[in-house]
C-alpha positions in Angstrom: 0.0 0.0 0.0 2.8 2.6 1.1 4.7 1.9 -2.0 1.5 2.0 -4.2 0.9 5.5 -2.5 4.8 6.5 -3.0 4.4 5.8 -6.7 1.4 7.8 -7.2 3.1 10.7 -5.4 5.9 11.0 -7.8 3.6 10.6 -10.9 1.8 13.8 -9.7 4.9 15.4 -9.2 5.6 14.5 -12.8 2.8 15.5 -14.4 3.0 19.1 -12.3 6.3 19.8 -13.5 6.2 18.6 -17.1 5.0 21.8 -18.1 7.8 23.8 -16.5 10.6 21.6 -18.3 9.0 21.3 -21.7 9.0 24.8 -21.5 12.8 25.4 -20.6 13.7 22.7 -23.1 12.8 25.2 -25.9 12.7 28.6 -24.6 16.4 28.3 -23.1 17.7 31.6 -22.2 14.7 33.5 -22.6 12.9 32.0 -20.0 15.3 32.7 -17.4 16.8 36.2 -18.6 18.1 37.4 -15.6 20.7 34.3 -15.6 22.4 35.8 -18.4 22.8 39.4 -16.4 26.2 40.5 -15.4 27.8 37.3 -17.2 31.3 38.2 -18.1 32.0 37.0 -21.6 35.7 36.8 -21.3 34.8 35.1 -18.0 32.8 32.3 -19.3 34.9 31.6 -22.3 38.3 30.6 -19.6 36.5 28.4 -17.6 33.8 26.5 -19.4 34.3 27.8 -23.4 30.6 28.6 -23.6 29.0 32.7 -23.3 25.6 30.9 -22.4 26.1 30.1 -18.7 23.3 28.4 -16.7 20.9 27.9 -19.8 20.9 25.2 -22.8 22.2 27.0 -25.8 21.3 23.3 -27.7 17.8 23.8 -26.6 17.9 27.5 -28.4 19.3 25.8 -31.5 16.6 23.4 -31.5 14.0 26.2 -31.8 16.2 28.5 -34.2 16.4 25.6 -36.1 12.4 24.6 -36.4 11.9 28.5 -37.9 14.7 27.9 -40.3 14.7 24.7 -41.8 12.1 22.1 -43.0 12.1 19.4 -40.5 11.7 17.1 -43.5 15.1 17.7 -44.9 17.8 15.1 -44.9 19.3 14.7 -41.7 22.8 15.8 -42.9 21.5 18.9 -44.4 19.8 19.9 -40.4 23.1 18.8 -38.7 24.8 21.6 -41.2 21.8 24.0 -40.5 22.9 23.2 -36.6 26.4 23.8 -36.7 25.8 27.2 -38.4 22.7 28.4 -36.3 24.9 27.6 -33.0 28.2 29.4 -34.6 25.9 32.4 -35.3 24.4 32.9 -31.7 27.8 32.5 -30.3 28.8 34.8 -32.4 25.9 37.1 -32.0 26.1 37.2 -28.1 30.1 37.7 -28.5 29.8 40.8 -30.6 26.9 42.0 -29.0 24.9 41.9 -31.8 21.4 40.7 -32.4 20.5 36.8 -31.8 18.6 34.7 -34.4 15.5 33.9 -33.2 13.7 30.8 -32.3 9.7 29.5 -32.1 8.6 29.1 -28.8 7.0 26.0 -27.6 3.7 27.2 -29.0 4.7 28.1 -32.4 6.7 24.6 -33.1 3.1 23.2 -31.7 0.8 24.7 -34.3 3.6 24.5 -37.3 4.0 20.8 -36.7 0.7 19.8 -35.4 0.1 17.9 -32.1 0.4 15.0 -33.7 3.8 15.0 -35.2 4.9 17.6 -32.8 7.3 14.9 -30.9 8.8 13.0 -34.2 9.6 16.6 -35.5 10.9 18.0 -32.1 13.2 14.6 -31.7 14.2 14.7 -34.9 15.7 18.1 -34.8 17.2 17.3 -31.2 19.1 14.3 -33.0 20.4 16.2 -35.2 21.5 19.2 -32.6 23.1 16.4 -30.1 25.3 14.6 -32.9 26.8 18.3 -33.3 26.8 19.6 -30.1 29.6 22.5 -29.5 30.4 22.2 -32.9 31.3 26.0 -34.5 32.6 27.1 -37.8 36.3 29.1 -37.3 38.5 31.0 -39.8 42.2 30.9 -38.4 40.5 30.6 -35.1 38.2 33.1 -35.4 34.4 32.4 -35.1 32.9 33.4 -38.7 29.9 34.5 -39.2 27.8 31.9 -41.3 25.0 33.3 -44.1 22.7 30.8 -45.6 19.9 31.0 -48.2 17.5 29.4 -49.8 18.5 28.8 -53.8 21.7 29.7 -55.9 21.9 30.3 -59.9 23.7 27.4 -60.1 26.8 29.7 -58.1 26.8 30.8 -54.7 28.1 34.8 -54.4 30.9 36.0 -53.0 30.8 38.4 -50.3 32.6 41.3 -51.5 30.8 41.1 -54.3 27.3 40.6 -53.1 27.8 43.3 -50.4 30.0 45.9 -52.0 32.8 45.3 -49.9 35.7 43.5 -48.7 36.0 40.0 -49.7 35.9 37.8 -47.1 38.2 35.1 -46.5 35.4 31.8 -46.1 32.4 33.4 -48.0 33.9 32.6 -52.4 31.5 31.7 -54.9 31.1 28.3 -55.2 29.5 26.2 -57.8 26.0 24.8 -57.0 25.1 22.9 -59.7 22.5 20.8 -57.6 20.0 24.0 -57.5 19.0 23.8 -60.9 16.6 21.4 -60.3 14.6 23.5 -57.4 10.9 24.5 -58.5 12.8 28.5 -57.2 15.5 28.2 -59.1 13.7 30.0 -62.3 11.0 32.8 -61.7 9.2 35.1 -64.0 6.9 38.0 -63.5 5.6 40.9 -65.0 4.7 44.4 -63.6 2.5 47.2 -64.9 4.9 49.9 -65.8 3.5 52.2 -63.4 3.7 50.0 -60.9 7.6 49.3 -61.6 8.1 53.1 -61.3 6.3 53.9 -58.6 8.3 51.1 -56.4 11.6 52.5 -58.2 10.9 56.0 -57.1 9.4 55.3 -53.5 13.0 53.4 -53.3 15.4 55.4 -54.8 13.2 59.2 -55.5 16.7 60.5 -56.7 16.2 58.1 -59.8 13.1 60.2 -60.8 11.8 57.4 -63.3 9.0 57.9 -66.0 6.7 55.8 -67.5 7.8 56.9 -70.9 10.7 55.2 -72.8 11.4 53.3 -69.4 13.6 50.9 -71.4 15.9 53.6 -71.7 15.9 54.6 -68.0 16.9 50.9 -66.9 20.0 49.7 -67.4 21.9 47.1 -65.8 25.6 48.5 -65.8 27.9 45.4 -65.0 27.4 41.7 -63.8 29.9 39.1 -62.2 30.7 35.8 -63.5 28.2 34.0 -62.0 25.5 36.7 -63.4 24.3 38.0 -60.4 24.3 41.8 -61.0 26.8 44.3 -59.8 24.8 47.7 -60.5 22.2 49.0 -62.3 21.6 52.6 -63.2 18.1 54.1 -62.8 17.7 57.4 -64.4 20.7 59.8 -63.2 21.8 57.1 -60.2 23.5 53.9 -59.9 23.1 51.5 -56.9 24.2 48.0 -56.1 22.4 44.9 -57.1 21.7 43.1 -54.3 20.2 46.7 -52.4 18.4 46.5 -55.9 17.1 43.4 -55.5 15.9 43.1 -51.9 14.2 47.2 -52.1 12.4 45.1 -55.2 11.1 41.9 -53.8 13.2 40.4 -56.4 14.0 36.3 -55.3 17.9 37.5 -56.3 20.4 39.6 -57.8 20.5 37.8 -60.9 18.0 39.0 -62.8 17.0 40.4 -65.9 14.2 43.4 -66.7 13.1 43.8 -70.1 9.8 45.8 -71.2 7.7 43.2 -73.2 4.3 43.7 -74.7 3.9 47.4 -72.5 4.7 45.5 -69.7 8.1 45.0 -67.5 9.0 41.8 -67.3 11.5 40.7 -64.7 13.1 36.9 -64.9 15.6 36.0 -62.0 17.1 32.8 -61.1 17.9 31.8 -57.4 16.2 32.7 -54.4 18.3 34.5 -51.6 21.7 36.9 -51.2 23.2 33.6 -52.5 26.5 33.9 -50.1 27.2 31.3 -48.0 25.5 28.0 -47.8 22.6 26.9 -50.1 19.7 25.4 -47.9 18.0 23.4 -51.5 21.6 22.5 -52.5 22.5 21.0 -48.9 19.7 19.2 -48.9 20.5 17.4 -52.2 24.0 16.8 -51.5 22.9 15.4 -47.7 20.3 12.8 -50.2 23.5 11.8 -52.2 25.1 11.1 -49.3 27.5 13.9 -47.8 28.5 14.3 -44.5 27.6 17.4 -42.9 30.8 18.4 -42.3 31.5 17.6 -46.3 28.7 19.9 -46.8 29.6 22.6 -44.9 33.3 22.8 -46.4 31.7 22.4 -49.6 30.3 26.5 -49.2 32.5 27.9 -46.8 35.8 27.9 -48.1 39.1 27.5 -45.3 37.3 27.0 -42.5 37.3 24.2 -39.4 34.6 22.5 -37.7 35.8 23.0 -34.1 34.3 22.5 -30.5 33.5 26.4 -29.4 35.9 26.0 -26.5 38.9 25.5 -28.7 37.6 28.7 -30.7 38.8 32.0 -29.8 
């Protein structure tokens, strides 16, 4: 009888506190912010080689993870997606800068359903505990990882992508295994006002017109993966990716042509294009590629390191 009684007491207790550590599991720091107050980064970093002290960073990669990949990629392709999401929030809270967020508990509830709410919450757990610590470096240096969904059949440099200084890990790499994405091609046309108006509300120094627009557009150079460089829009010139993203174009390789009194706008790739390919992971993950394989695949001279060897 008493241990029939001592049984029951601990299910309670159990079933009381499930809640609570369901809860923590995918909330991590946020749900205890005032742990991270007053934590010395230097600190942390000398004695246990983590700036996340007294919460589970894994758990946060877990729900960073579940708002930026399909849980019904390969598993390869998420234990890349994990290795970058955890060097970017260590890299984030080292610099100070803004985190990537996560879903909360109820968010991964209603995007997988109640049903497949554990398989899909496991699955993405598995994927974060086979790469736990693991960070991407550059001559010891945490790097900052960009990802995105599908290439032209190239991923972008940085430098050229960004108008700036090329950047060691972040070369244009070819991604032949986009092609066959249902993004890889897009085509759509716009009313000619319409194409103005956005022009002008963007740029007003370009002071477009509807007439002779053809001649107001003018894409001025491209790299060698066709993504474009700059394009002039009346008396003004600005960078193609800027271009691109002011536009709600899917990337900066595109074309715009005026066809039938109408602007038509073909791009290929969907994304900044720098960094890893999300679509192209996935294949290479399906053909058999380690994760690691994969990841060295779009970031050029890099190391897969445990963060506590990382500076």
């Amino acid at each position: 009888m008493r241990e029939k009684i001592r049984t029951f007491f601990y299910g309670a207790i159990v079933l009381v506190l499930l809640p609570f550590v369901i809860t923590l599991l995918f909330q991590g720091e946020d749900f205890f912010p005032e742990l991270m107050q007053g934590v010395s980064m230097e600190a942390e970093t000398e004695t246990e080689g983590t700036c996340f002290s007294g919460v589970d960073i894994e758990g946060k990669v877990v729900a960073v993870l579940a708002k930026e990949i399909s849980v019904n990629s390969e598993p390869e392709a998420i234990k890349a997606q994990a290795v970058i999401v955890r060097t970017n929030l260590i890299g984030a809270k080292l610099t100070g800068e803004e985190e990537p967020e996560g879903l909360t508990t109820d968010q991964m509830m209603k995007q997988f359903g109640e049903e497949q709410f554990k398989r899909c919450y496991e699955k993405l757990a598995g994927c974060v505990e086979e790469t736990k610590g693991l960070v991407l470096t550059c001559r010891n240096k945490i790097i900052e990882a960009p990802y995105f969904s599908v290439s032209n059949g190239y991923t972008r440099s940085a430098g050229e992508a960004f108008a700036g200084e090329e950047i060691e890990y972040l070369k244009g790499v070819e991604a032949k295994e986009d092609i066959l994405s249902e993004n890889f091609l897009r085509v759509e046309f716009m009313e000619i006002p319409e194409f103005v108006e956005k022009c002008n509300q963007n740029y007003p120094d370009a002071a477009l017109t509807a007439e002779n627009i053809a001649k107001q557009v003018e894409v001025v150079s491209r790299d060698d993966s066709e993504f474009v460089n700059e394009i002039r829009l009346g008396g003004i010139t600005v960078n193609g990716e800027e271009f691109r993203k002011a536009m709600d174009f899917h990337s900066a390789c595109f074309s715009i042509k005026e066809v039938e009194g109408k602007i038509r706008i073909v791009t290929m790739g969907y994304g900044h294009c720098v960094g890893l390919s999300q679509y192209g992971a996935n294949v290479l993950a399906g053909e058999g590629k380690t994760y690691e394989e994969i990841l060295k695949k779009y970031y050029t001279n890099i190391k897969i390191t445990e963060y506590k060897n990382a500076e």
